[in-house]
C-alpha positions, 0 to 999 in steps of 0.5 A, a space after each residue: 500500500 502507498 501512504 500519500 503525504 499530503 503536506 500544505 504550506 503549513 503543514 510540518 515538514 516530513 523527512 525521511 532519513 535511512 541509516 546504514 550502520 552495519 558496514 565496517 572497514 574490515 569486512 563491508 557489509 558482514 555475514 555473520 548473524 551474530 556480529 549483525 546482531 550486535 551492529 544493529 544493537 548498537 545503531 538502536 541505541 544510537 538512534 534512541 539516543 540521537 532522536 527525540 520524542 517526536 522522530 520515529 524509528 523503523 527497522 527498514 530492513 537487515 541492516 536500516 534503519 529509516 527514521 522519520 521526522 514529521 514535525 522537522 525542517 532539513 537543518 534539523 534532520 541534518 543536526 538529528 542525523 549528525 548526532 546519531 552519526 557521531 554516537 554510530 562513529 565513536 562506538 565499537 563492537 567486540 566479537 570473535 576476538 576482533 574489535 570492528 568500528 561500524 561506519 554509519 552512511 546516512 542519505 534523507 530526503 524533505 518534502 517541504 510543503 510538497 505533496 508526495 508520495 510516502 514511498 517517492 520520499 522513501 527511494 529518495 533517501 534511499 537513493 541519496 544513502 546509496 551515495 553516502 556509501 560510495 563516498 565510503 561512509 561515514 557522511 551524510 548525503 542530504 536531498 530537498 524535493 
């Protein structure tokens, strides 16, 4: 099912921001269910941590997270963002005797006074996420509509 935003000029802001912690510098995107567990445990507790009371968070697949930001401007999904970026950034997990620091790639998009498309705004952050993760991650690629 599609979910319209039918957002007025004075309606609050939609944003969607999807967030992919589960790549490392030592292995990519790892199989190991175990240390997949323990990534995605971290990245819930960054984003608990990072988003307010008004932000809602949804496992989006094995390893995003799409967070949505109804009531928020683009400089304040940026600055929402950025805070669970440097909580992802300076945590570590152990396992297996190794220690892996996850890299958090984060793309989102705004409907500003737009009407959209719920899933339309959902492949836009997606879109601009998969260009945080070829810039090697660790960043936050941000898109207006």
């Amino acid at each position: 099912a599609t979910v319209d935003l039918d957002l007025g000029a004075e309606a609050p802001m939609a944003k969607a921001t999807e967030l992919d912690a589960l790549e490392t510098p030592q292995l990519g995107l790892p199989t190991d269910p175990t240390l997949r567990s323990l990534l995605m445990g971290g990245l819930a507790v960054a984003v608990r941590q990072g988003a307010r009371d008004t932000d809602l968070p949804v496992a989006y697949s094995d390893h995003n997270v799409l967070l949505l930001l109804p009531h928020t401007d683009l400089k304040g999904a940026s600055v929402v963002a950025r805070r669970i970026l440097m909580k992802v950034s300076r945590g570590h997990v152990e396992h297996g005797g190794k220690r892996y620091e996850p890299r958090l790639s984060v793309g989102y998009a705004s409907a500003e006074g737009e009407a959209i498309q719920f899933a339309e705004l959902i492949h836009l952050a997606s879109t601009y996420l998969k260009e945080a993760q070829a810039r090697g991650g660790n960043c936050m690629v941000p898109a207006q509509v």
